[in-house]
N, C-alpha and C positions, 0 to 999 in steps of 0.2 A: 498492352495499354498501361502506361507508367501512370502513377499517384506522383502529385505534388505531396511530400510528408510533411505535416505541419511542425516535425519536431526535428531534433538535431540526426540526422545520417548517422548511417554509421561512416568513421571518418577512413579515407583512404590515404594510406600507408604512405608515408612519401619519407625517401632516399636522398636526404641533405647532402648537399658535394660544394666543394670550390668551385666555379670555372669564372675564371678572370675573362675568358675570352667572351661569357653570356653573360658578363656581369656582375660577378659575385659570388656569394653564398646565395643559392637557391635551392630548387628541387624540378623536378620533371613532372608537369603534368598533365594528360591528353594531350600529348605531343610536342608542347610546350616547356621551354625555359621560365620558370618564374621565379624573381629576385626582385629587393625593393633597391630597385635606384635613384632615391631621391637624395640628393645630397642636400645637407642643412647646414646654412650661412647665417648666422645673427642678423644680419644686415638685409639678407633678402628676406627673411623670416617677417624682421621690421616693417620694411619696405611692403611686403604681403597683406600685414596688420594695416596700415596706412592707409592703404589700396582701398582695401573690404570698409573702413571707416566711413572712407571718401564715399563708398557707394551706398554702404547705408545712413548716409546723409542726405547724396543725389534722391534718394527713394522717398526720404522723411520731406523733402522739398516738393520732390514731385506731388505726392499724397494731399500737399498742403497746397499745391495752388489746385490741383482737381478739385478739391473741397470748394475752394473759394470760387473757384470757376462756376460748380452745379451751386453754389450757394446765389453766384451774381445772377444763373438763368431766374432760381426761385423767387428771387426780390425782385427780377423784373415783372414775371407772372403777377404777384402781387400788385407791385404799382401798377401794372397796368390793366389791373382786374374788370375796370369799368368799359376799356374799348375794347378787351377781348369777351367778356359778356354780350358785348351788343354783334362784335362780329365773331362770330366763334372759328372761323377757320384762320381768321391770324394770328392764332397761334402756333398753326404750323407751319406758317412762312416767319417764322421768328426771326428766323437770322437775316432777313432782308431790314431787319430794322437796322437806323444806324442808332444806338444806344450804346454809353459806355460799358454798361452790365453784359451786352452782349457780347463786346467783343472780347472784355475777359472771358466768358465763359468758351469762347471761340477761341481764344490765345490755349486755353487749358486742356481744347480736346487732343492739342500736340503730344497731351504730357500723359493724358488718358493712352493714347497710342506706344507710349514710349510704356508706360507701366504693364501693356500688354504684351509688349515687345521683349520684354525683360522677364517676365511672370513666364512664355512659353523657354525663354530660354534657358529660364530655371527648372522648370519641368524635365528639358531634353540632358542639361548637366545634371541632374539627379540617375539617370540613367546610364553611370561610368562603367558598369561590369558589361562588357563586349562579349556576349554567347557567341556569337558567331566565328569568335574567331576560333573556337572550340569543338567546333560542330565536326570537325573534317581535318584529322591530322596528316592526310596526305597532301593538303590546298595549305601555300604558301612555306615550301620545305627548303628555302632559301636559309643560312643562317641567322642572318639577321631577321628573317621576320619571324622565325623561331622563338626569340625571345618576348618574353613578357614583364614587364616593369608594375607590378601590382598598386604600387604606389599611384597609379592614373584610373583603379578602381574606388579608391579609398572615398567616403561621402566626405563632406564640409568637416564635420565633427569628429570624425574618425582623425582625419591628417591633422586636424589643430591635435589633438590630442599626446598626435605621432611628435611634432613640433612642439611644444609645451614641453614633452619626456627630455625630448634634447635641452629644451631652454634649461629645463630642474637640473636636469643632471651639469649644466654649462657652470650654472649657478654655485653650486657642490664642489666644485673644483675637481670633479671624476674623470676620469680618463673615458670612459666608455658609458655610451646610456647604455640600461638593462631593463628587464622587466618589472625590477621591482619600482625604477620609475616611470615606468609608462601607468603603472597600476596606480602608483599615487595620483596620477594625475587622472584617469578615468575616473575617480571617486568626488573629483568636483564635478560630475556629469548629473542629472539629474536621477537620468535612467538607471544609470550604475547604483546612484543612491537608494534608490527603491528595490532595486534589488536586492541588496544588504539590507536592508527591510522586510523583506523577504523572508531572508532568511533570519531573523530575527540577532543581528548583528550591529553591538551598538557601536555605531557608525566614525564617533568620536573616540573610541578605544582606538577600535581599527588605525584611524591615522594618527595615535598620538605613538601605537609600537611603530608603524612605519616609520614614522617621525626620528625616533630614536635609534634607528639603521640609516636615516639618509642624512648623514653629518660631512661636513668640511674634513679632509683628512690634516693631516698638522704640516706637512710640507705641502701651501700652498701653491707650490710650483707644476704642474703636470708636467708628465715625462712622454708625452704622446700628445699628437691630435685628439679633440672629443671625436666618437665614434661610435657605429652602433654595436655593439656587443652579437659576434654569430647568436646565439640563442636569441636575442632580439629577434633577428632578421627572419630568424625560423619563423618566429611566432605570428610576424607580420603577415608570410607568404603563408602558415596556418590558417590564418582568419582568413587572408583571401579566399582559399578552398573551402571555406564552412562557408562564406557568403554564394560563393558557386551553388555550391548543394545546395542551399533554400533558394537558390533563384532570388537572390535581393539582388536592388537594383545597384544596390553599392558597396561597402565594406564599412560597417559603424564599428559605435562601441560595444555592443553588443558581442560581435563577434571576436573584438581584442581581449576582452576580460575573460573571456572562454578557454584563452590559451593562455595566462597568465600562470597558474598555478604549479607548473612545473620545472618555469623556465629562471628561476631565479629563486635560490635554498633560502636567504632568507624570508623570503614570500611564500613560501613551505610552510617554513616552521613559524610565522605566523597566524598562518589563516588554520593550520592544524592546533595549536593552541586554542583557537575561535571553535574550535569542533567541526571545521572549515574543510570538505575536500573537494576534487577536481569533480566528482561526480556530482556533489551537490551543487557548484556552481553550474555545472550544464542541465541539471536538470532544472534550475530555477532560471538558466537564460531561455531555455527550452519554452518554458510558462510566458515570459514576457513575449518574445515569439511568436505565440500561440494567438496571443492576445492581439498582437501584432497582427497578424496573418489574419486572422479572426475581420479583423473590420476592415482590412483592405479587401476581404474575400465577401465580407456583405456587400462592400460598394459596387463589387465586378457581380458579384452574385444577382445584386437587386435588378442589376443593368440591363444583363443576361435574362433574369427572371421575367421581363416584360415582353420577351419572347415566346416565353413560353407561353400555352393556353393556361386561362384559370377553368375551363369547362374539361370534357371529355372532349373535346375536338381536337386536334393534330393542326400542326401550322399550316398545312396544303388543304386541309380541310377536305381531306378525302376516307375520316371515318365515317364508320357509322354508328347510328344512337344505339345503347346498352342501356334501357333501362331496369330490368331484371339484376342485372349484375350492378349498376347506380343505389338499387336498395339494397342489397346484401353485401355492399362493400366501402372502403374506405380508400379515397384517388393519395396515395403519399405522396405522391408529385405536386397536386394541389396544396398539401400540406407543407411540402417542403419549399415550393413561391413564394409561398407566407412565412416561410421563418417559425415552422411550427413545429420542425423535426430535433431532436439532440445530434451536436456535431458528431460525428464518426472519428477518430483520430487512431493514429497506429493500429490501425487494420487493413494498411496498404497491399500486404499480403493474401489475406483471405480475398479482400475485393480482387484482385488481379487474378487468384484463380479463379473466381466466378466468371470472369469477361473469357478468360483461355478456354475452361469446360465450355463455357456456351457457341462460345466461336470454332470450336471443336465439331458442333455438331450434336451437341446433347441439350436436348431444349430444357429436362430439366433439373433445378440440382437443390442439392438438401444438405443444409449448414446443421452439423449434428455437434452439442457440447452440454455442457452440465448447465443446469441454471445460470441465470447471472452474469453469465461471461460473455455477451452482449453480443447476441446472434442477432437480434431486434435491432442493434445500433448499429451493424453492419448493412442493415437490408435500407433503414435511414441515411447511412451515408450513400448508399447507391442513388436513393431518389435523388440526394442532392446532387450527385453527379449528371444524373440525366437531367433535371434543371439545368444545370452550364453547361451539356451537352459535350461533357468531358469524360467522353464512355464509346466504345467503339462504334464504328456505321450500324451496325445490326441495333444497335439500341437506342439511338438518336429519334428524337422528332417520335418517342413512345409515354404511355401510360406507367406509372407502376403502381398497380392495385391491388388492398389488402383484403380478400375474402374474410367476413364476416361468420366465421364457423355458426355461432351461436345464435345472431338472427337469423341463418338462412335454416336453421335447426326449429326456430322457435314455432310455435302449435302445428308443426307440423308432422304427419307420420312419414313412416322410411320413404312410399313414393312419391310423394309429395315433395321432401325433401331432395329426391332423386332428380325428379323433376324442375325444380329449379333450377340445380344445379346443371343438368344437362343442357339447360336454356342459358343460362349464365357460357356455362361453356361454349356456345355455339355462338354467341356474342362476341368474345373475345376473338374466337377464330372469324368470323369473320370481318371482325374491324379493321385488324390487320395493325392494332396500332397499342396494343398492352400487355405488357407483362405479368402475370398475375401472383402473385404472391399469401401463403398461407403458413399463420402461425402456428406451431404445437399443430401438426400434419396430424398425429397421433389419434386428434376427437373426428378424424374422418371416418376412422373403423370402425365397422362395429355399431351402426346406427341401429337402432331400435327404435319400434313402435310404440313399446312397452308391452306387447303383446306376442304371438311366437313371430310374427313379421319381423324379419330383420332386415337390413342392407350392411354393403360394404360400401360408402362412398368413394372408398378409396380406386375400387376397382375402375368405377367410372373415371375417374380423374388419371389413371393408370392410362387408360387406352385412348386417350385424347393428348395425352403427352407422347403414351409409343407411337402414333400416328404422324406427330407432330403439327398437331393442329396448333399447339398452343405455346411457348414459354411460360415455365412457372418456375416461381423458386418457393423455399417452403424452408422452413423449422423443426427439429424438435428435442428432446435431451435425451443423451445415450444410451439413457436406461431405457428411454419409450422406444427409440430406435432400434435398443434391441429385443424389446420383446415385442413391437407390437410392427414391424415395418419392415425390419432389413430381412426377409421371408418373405415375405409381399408381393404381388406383384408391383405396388409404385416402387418399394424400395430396389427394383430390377430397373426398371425404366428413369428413374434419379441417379442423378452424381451424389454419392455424397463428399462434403467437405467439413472436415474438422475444424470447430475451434475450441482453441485451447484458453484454457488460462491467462492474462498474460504476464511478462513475468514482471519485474520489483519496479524496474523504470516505466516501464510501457503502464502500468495500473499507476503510478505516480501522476505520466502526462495525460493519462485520462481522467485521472481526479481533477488534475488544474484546469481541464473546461469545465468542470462543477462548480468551482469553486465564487466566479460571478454572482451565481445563481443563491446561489448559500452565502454569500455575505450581503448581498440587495433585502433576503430573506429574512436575516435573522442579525444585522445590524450591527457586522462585525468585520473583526479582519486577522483574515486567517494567513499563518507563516508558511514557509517551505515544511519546517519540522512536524506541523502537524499532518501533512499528507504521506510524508515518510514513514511516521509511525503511525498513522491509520494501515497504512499498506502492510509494515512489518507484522504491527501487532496483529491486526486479525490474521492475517496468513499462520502466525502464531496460537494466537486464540480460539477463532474459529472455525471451524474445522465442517460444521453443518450446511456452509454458505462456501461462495468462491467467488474471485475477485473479476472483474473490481466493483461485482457491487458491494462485496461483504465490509472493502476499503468503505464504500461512500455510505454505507448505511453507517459506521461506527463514524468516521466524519462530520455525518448531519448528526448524530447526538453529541459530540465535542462542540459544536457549533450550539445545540439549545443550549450545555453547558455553559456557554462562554455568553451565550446570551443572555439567560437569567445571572449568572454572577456581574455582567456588570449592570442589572438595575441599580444596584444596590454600589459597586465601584467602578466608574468607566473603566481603572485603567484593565479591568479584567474584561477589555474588549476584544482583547490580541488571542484568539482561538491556536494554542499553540500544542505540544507534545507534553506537557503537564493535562489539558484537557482530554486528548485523545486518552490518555491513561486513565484517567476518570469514567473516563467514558468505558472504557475496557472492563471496569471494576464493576461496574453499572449493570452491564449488559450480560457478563460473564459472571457474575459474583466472584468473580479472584479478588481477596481483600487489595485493597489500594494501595498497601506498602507491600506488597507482593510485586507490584507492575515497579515502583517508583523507586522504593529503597532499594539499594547495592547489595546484592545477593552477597557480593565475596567478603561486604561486612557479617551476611547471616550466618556464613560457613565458618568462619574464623573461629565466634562466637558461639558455635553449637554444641559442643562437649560443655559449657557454662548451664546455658539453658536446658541442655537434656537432666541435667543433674538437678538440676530443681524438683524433676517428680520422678526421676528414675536413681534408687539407688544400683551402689556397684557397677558393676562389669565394664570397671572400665576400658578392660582391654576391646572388648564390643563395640561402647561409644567412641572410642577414640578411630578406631577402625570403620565406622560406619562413616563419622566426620572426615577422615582422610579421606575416603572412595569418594563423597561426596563434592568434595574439595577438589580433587584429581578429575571426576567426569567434567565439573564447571573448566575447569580450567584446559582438558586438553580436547574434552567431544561437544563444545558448546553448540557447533554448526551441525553435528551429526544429527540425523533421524532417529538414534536409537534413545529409550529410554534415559530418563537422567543419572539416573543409577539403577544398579540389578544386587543385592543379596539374598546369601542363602544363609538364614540363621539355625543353627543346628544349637541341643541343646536340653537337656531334663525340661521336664514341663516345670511351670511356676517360678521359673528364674528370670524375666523381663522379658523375653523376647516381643511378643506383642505388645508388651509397655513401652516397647524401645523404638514398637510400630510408630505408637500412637502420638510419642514424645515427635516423633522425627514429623509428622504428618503437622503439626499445630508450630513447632518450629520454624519449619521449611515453607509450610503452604499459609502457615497464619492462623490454622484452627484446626482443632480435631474432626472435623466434618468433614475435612477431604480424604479421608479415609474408608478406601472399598475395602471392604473384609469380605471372605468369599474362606468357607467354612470347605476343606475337602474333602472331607466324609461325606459331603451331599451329591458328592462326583464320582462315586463308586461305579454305575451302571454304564452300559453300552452306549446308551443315549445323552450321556453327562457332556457330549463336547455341542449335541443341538440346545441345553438348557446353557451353554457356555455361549454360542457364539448364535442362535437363532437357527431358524433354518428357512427355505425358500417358500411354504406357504404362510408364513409371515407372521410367525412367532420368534420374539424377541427376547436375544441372547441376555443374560443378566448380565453379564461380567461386559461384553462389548454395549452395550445400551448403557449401563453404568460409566463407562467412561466417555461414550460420547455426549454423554450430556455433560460428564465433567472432568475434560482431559487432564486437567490440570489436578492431579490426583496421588496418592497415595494406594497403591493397589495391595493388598497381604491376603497370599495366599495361605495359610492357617495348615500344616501339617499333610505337606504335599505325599509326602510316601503312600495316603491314603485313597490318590486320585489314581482314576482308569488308565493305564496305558497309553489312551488316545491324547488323554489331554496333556502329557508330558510332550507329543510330541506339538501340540500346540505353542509351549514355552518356546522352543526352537526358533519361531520365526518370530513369536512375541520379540525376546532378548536381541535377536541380531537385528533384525529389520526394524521394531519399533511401531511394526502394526499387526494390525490381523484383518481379515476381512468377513465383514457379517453374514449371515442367511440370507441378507436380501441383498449383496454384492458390494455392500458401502464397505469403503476403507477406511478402517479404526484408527487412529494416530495415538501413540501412547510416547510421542516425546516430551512431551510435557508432565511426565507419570513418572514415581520414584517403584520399581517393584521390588517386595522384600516376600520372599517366601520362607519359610518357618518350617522344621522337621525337628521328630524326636530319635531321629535317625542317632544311632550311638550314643544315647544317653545314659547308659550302664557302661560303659565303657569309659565316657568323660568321668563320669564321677567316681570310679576305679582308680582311672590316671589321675585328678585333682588328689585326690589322698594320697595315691606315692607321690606327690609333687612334681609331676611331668611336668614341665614349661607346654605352656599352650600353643607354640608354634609348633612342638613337636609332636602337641594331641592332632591338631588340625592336618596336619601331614599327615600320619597316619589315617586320619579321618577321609581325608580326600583317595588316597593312592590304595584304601582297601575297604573302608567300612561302605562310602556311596555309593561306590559303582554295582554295589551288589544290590541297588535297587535305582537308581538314576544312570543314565547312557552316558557317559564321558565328553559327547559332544556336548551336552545341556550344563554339563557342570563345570566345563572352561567357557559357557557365554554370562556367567554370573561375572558382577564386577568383583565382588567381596565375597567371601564362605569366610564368615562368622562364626565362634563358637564361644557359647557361654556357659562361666562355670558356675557347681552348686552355689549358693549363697552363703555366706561365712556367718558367723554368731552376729558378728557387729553390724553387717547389713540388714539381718533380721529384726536387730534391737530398733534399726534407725525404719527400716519398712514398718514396725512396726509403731514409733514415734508419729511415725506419720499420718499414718491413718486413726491412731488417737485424735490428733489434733481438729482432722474433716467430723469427728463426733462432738468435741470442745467447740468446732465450728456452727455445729447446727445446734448445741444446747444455749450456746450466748445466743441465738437466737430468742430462745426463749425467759431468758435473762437469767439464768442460770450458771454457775462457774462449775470448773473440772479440773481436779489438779491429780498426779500419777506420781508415784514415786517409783524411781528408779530400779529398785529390782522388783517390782510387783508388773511395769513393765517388760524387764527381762524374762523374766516367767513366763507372761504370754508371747513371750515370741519363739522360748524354747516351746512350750506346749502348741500353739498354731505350724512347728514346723514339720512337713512330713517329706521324707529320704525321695521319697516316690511322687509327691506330688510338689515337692518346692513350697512357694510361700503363699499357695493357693489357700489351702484349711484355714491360713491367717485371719481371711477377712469373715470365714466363717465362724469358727473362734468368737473374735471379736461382737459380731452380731449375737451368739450364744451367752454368753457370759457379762457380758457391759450393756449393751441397748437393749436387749430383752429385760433387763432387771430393771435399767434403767424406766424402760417405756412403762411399765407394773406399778415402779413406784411412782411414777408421775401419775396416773389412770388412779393410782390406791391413796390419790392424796399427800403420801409421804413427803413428794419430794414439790417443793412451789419455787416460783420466781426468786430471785436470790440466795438461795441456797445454793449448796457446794458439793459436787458428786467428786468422791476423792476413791482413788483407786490403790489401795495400802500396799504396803509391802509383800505381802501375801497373795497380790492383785484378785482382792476382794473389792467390793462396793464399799463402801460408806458416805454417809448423806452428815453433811455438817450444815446443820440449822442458821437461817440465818437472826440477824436478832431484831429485836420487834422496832420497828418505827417510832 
């Protein structure tokens, strides 16, 4: 059983050839030759215009004497109010009067005939794509009727279109039309124009570059007949086969501008300029479409729908009453008569295996997927298939009803609730006319009394399906599936069928039947680009949800965005990819110039910014910014990590400063930074307090970043950690996830990891004093000092091994500059001044500095000797508001008074 797909096909392949003897340039398809043989004459093209004038003038005449005709019946009624009151059936021998009104209106019912005559024969020419000549390639295997001339599918609007391109290009003085004007001229369409609306495309740009490619050449002379251009002709017998595939009744515009994108380079490199590609136009013809399809499918739906029962009754009216099962459930099919269901759209797939398992012989079957990925709105579209009775014999002329797990639960104990059920089920079976359907299968097990009574519902529902009393279909998500069902006896007696995710287009054309809904709602109007990056970014972002609700829930909050900013300014009614980033920031706390600003400005830029609070090392930062620079640019689409170092290095020389610099640069703030201490991973049990384990305690390190991928992760002096966890980094570094104690998968692409060791730290500061070049310490560092405690495979999945050296005098003077300044900061606080002299600083920075500990004792130091005295004499009165804490040459205190008011 095939789906009509509301969206674009996937397209079939076709083999462009000469044959002169079928016509032309065309292609072979379902057994046919198809080529456009329409040839274009100015003068017939004319004569065409003329013609269609002529008739809708004949039409604008006709309309007008009808009018005047039922007008002359009404002014007869009128004047003659008084003898049709007294004799009231003369008015329906009207026409036996001789009156002039009459026989106008009798002259005009010719024209009434004529306008119907004309209206069906518009109807049957709207109907130009011939299926049937397609149906059967071995019927009609004569040459000639082989061929297909597409140009006799084309609608009214379509051929003017085709016609126009010739006339522009005629105009042009070109030797050949091309796409790029056919495209021009599709853009006076209306449809077309809303499209580029759409996609938020200012519409007047667009045709003024056009514009500036479709010029007079300077030799006014053409050296050939006008003509169409082979790619033209491609693109023609293109659109035909896309009108094929949706079953339209003709070939519009819709379908021309679909194949536009390819077939002429300057029309390329336009609409690529515009942020413009082939994919975005078909997904945004796809939407109109959609919309399209949408209400020719209510008309046929509504039609259809009056067939159906609105009760539990069957059209032959040979079921039987179900009231037991009428309280404890809900009729979708009723629901779905009424227009009360969400459309199903590209899930042509999943339904079709539903219809083959059942038609198979398995009554029942189980649609198993992660939340949200719209196992509900498959089971919706079915109802509305069995509504138009567009579903195999087996399922036709049925019920599809939704079990009420939770009323048929409610005060009631296990057999009671048994009871029910068992009654409910014996209803179904013998009605002979419903399908029964059950959400989250999973709350069937396991019913409780609350007391040691238990039941298994499921088991009942099991042996009424293996018997085959009943068709059921059912629900439930993977995880329930696997612990609580696929073991079972139903999950024995069920099919199951997967659904998956879907992927980046399929979750786009499923947002755009939302999108109605959400602009009626919230008083706006939403672009192409904002459904593309609701789709990218949360697949991006979020990581806790799955598409396409996680698209439409971040969607509907771009939408209140755009609706509250434009209280305040309409023009911020237009819901586009600036709002979904808002929204992104909103919902995720990623700051807002994280989503919005140009990373590859951030990266340029980051040896500037690290040096603001990181002195020295700069071979470090420079190296950390390269890796950084290098993963954006060559693993942007990878899964792994954004970056991986290993900073090796004497304690107190920056390394976790160079964490912390890098975490508030990169992500926007120091709070995206997981710090995870390795000394606390010493024991056996260090990788269950890492990753969780299966009675449902939760991993610090994977918990931490699912709540916030978008992270800085530093592991803090890894040589310290269990064995087990080293081998954990393995799949963290290469793969980019891990997976938790309760089976979720971690995503850590959006996470920079830097781990940190004092792994040959006597050694560095050995070599820094002969003056070894650091490329020659870290060589040696890698090829003999690591491996004697990290596995080789772990330390070629790092992007960078890092190595930092002691700190020099001058960096101490200046670390030390520096954190003076955070004390001069907190004492203007108090209104107080601080001024340092130059070697009294020096002083404390040779005394805060130690071989063994780096520039750590510094800030100790400092607290010792400065804020301590300082805090004393402020407490002892000495020191008040305006006054001046001056740190001498000797980097002593002194308090310089201030003077009296």
């Amino acid at each position: 059983m095939s789906l009509i797909n509301f969206y674009y096909m996937t397209e079939e392949k076709l083999d462009f050839i000469d044959e002169q003897n079928y016509g032309g340039r065309g292609a072979w398809f379902k057994g046919r030759f198809l080529f456009w043989g329409s040839g274009f004459k100015k003068s017939v093209i004319a004569l065409d215009r003329v013609r269609t004038k002529i008739n809708q003038v004949m039409l604008l005449l006709a309309w007008l004497l009808i009018l005047i005709g039922w007008s002359s019946l009404l002014a007869w009624i009128y004047y003659s109010r008084m003898d049709l009151l007294a004799h009231p059936l003369g008015l329906l021998l009207f026409w036996q009067k001789f009156h002039p009104l009459i026989s106008i209106f009798l002259f005009s019912l010719f024209f009434d005939l004529f306008l119907f005559y004309r209206s069906s024969q518009a109807r049957a020419a709207q109907k130009k794509l011939n299926y049937h000549l397609f149906s059967d390639e071995k019927k009609n295997s004569s040459r000639s009727q082989k061929k297909y001339n597409v140009a006799a599918a084309y609608s009214s609007p379509g051929l003017k279109a085709v016609e126009d391109a010739y006339l522009l290009a005629g105009k042009l003085q070109q030797s050949e039309v091309t796409a790029i004007h056919l495209f021009r001229i599709l853009l006076r369409f209306k449809e077309v124009q809303n499209l580029f609306i759409r996609l938020n495309v200012d519409a007047k740009r667009l045709v003024e570059m056009i514009d500036r490619h479709l010029v007079k050449p300077q030799d006014e002379t053409r050296s050939e007949p006008l003509h169409l251009a082979p790619a033209l002709e491609e693109l023609l017998v293109l659109a035909f086969t896309d009108a094929y595939s949706h079953k339209q009744d003709s070939v519009d515009c819709l379908n021309l501008v679909s194949f536009c994108y390819d077939k002429d380079s300057r029309l390329t490199e336009i609409l690529y300029e515009l942020a413009i590609d082939q994919n975005k136009i078909k997904n945004t013809v796809a939407w109109f479409r959609v919309n399209r399809r949408l209400l020719e499918r209510y008309k046929k739906y509504r039609h259809l729908a009056l067939m159906k029962p609105g009760s539990n009754m069957n059209r032959a009216y040979t079921a039987i009453a179900t009231p037991t099962l009428d309280h404890f459930s809900h009729d979708l099919t009723i629901q779905a008569k009424y227009g009360n269901l969400d459309i199903c759209v590209a899930r042509e797939k999943e339904i079709n295996t539903i219809f083959e398992t059942m038609s198979g012989g398995h009554n029942g079957v189980l649609l198993v997927g992660s939340p949200g990925v719209g196992k509900s709105t498959i089971i919706n579209g079915l109802a509305q298939l069995m509504v138009e009775e567009n579903v195999p014999k087996f399922l036709q002329d049925k019920r599809l009803v939704e079990l009420d797990v939770s009323r048929l639960m409610a005060g009631a104990d296990a057999s009671t609730a048994e009871e029910r059920l068992l009654t409910s089920l014996n209803e179904i079976s013998h009605s002979g006319n419903i399908i029964l359907y059950i959400d989250n299968l999973e709350n069937l097990i396991g019913v409780s009394s609350g007391s040691s009574e238990s039941l298994d519902l499921s088991e009942v529902l099991a042996e009424s399906i293996g018997r085959h009393n009943i068709y059921c279909l059912a629900s439930a998500t993977t995880e329930n599936y696997s612990r609580y069902i696929e073991n079972k006896s139903i999950g024995q007696v069920m099919t199951s069928v997967g659904v998956k995710e879907p992927d980046t287009n399929a979750a786009i054309q499923m947002l755009e039947t939302k999108v109605g809904a959400l602009e009626a709602k919230y008083d706006i109007y939403i672009v192409y680009g904002a459904l593309e990056k609701a789709v990218l970014m949360s697949d991006r972002y979020v990581h806790d949800k799955f598409l396409p609700l996680k698209a439409l829930d971040l969607l509907e909050k771009a939408a209140i965005i755009s609706s509250k900013n434009s209280q305040n300014d309409p023009a911020q009614s237009f819901c586009d990819a600036a709002a979904v980033a808002a929204a992104v920031s909103e919902s995720t706390g990623i700051p807002l110039s994280k989503v919005t600003a140009s990373e590859s400005y951030k990266l340029l830029n980051l040896e500037m910014e690290i040096h603001q609070r990181l002195v020295g090392q700069e071979e470090a930062v420079n190296a950390v910014a390269a890796s950084l620079r290098r993963a954006r640019a060559e693993l942007k689409d990878s899964k792994r990590p954004i970056a991986s170092f290993l900073f090796l290095g004497p304690t107190g020389v920056g390394k976790t400063e160079l964490a912390k610099s890098v975490s508030e640069v990169y992500f926007g703030d120091e709070d995206y930074l997981i710090r995870l201490d390795m000394s606390e991973y010493q024991s056996p049990d260090s990788v269950r307090k890492m990753i969780g384990d299966v009675d449902g305690a939760l991993g610090y390190l994977t918990e931490a970043v699912r709540k916030k991928p978008f992270a800085l992760v530093l592991f803090d002096e890894i040589e310290k950690a269990h064995p087990d966890i080293l081998n954990l980094f393995l799949q963290l570094l290469d793969d980019g996830r891990l997976t938790d104690g309760q089976g979720r998968t971690i995503s850590f692409a959006e996470s920079i990891i830097i781990v940190t060791s004092n792994i040959g730290a006597v050694y560095i500061q050995d070599q820094i004093k002969a003056e070894t070049p650091l490329k020659l310490i870290q060589q040696d560092l890698i090829n003999n000092q690591l491996n004697q405690y990290l596995r080789p495979e772990l330390i070629n999945r790092f992007d960078g091994i890092i190595v930092f050296k002691p700190l020099s005098e001058e960096d101490l003077f200046t670390i030390t500059t520096l954190l003076l300044k955070k004390i001069k900061k907190n004492l203007a606080n108090k209104g107080i001044s601080m001024k340092a002299d130059k070697d009294g600083v020096l002083i404390l920075a040779r005394e805060g500095y130690d071989p063994k500990f780096g520039a750590r004792p510094l800030r100790r130091l400092l607290q010792d000797k400065i804020n301590n005295i300082i805090a004393n004499k402020i407490l002892g009165g000495e020191l008040k508001r305006r006054d001046t804490v001056v740190i001498n040459s000797r980097a002593e205190i002194e308090i310089v008074k201030a003077t009296d008011l």
